[in-house]
C-alpha positions in Angstrom: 26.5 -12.8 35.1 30.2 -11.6 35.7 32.8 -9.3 34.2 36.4 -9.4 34.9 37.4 -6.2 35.8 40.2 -5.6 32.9 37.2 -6.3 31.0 35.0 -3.7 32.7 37.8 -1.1 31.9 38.5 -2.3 28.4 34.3 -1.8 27.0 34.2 1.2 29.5 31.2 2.0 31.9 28.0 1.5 30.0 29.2 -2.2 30.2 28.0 -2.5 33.4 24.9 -1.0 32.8 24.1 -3.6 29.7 25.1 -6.3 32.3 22.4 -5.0 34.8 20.4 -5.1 32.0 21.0 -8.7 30.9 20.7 -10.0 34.1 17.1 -8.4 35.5 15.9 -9.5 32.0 15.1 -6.2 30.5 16.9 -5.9 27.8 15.5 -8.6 25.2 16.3 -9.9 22.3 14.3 -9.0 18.8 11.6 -12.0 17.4 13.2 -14.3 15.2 11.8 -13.2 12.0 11.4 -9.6 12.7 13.9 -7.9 10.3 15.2 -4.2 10.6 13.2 -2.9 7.9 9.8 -4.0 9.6 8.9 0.0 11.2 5.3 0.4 12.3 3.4 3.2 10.5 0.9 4.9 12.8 -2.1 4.4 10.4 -0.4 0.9 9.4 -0.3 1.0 5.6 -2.1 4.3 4.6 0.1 6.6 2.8 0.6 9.9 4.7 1.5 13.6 4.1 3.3 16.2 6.6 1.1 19.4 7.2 2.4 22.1 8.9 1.5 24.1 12.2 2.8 27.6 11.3 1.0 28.9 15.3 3.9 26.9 16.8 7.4 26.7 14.1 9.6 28.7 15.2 10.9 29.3 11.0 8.5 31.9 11.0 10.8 34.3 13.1 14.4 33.0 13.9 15.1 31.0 10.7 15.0 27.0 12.3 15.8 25.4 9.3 15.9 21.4 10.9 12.8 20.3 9.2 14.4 21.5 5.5 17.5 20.2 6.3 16.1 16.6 7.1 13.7 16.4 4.0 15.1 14.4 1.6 12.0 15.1 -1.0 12.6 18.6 -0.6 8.5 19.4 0.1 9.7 21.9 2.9 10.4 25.2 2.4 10.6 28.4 4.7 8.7 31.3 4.0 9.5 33.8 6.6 6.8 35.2 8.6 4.4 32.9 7.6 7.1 30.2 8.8 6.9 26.8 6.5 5.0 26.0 3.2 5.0 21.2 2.6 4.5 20.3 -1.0 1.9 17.6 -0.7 2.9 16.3 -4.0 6.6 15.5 -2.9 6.5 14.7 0.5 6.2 10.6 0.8 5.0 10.9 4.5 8.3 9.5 6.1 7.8 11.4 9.2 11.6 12.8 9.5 10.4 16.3 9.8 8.8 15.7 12.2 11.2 13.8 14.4 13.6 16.7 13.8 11.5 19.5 14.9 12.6 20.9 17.8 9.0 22.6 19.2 6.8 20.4 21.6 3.9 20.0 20.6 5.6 19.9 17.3 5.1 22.1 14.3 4.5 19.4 11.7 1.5 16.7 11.9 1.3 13.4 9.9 -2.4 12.8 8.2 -3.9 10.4 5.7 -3.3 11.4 2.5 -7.0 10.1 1.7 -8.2 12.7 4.5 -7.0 15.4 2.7 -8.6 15.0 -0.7 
């Protein structure tokens, strides 16, 4: 596989790293079939519920706010000192708290919402 090099210039340099890629075969294709919307859940279709890990969020003494910010439910609040408080009856389990969360291991866990009860 070539590229001219006006052509190089005009998509700029990570063109020549998704040629590499296209050539050694790495980068592949999606299924035919296999539509955007089709995400994995980790406990397939179980609905889950966010719990927090107050021992590692940082909301409990400088104020991170990411995980509030990203919930679109509005489960999450901040209590401070205690750090956050999940309203198990409006958090849908998406999971985008926990992406956000900037602490490793991270202060939010996903469960079964059947485990809890």
């Amino acid at each position: 596989m070539t590229i001219s090099r006006k052509e190089f210039f005009r998509q700029g340099i990570f063109s020549l790293g998704d040629t590499l890629l296209k050539a050694t075969g790495i980068l592949q294709q999606p299924a035919a079939g296999a539509g955007d919307d089709a995400v994995e859940l980790p406990h397939g279709d179980q609905p889950m519920v966010a719990l927090p890990r107050n021992e590692r969020c940082l909301a409990k003494n400088c104020g991170c706010f990411s995980c509030v910010e990203k919930c679109e439910q509005q489960a999450i609040v901040v209590v401070m000192g205690e750090g956050i408080r999940i309203d198990a009856t409006r958090c849908n389990g998406c999971g985008s708290c926990l992406y956000v969360c900037p602490v490793t291991p991270k202060a939010i866990t996903l469960r079964v919402r059947a485990e809890l009860n």
